[in-house]
Each structure stands twice: as C-alpha cells, then as structure tokens.
C-alpha positions as CSV (number, residue, x, y, z in Angstrom):
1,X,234.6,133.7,62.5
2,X,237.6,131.3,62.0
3,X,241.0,132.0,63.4
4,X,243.5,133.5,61.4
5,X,247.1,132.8,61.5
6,X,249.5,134.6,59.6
7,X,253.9,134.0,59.1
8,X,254.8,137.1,58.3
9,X,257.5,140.0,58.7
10,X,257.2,143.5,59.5
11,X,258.1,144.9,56.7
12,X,256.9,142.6,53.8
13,X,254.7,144.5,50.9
14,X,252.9,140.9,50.9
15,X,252.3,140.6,54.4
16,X,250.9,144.3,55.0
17,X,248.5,143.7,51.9
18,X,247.4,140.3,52.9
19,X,246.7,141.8,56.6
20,X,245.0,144.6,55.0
21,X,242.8,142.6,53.0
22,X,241.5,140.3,55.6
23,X,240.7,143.5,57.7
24,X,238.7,144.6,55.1
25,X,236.8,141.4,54.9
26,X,236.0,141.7,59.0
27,X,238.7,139.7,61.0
28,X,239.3,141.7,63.8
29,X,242.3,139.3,65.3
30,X,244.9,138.1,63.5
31,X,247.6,135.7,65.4
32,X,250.9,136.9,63.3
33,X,254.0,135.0,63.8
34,X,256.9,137.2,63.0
35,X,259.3,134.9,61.5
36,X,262.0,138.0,61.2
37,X,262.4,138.2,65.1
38,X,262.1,134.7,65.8
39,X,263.9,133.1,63.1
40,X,262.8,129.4,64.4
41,X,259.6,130.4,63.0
42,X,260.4,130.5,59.7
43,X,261.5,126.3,60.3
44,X,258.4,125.6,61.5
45,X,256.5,127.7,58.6
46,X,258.8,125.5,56.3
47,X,257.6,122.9,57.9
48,X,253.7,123.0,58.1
49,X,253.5,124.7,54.2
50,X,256.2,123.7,52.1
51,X,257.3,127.2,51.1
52,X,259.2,129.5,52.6
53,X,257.7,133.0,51.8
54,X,256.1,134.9,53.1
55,X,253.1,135.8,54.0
56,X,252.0,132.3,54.5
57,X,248.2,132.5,55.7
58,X,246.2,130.1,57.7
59,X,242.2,130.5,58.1
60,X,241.5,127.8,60.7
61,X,243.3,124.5,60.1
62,X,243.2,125.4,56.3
63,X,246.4,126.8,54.6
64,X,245.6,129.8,52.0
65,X,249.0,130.3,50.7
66,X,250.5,133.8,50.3
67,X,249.3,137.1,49.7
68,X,248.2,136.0,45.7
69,X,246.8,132.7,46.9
70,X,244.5,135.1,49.1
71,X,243.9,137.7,47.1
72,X,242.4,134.8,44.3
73,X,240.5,133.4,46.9
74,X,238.9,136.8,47.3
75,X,238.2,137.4,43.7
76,X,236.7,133.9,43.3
77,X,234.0,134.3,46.4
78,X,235.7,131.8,48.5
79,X,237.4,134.2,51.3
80,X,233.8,135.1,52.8
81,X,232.6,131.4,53.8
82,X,236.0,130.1,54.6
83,X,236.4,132.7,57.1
84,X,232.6,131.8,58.1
C-alpha cells in the first residue's frame, strides 16, 4: 500500500472525514502533518500544492487535493488502485 500523507488540523470537519474515509478504504498509517501546531507547515503545504486548505492529501508522490478531491476520487473507482 502507498504511503499517505495528510496537512491537516485537529479540528477540521474536512480533515476528520478525509481520515475517516481512507480508513475505511484500509490504510492503516497515515503520516499527518499538523499545520495548526507547526505553523511552518502550512508554508511548506503552500508550497508543494498551491492551496492553502486543508486537508491537503498525498497518496505516494501523487497529490489528491482536499477532502472533495478524495471523496470524487472514491466515487469514481480511482482511490482503490492509487492506494495499490
């Protein structure tokens, strides 16, 4: 399974449905970057996506988006082989 990476805070609706979602789908590990106690996080998120919301999801090297990005993913069949 790919490696999932996740710029998040702790008390985003977003963030905890996006987590819950990829739980449900089997990742067992998620590597979340809390970008509300380590505020140069939320630079570096900037950085590497563009946007600064969050959730902002990484599955491997490839960037999801946010919590509707993944959810659409989901719906269209693509979150299962991406995750691998």
């Amino acid at each position: 399974m790919q490696a999932v990476k996740i710029y998040l805070t702790a008390t985003c609706p977003y963030c905890i449905r996006a987590k819950a979602l990829l739980k449900e789908r089997g990742v067992q590990a998620i590597d979340e970057i809390r970008v509300d106690l380590d505020p140069a996080q939320r630079s570096v998120m900037t950085e590497l996506t563009g946007r600064r919301t969050v959730p902002q999801i990484f599955i491997g090297s490839t960037h999801v988006g946010g919590c509707d990005d993944l959810v659409a993913l989901d719906q269209r069949g693509g979150l299962l082989p991406l995750l691998g």
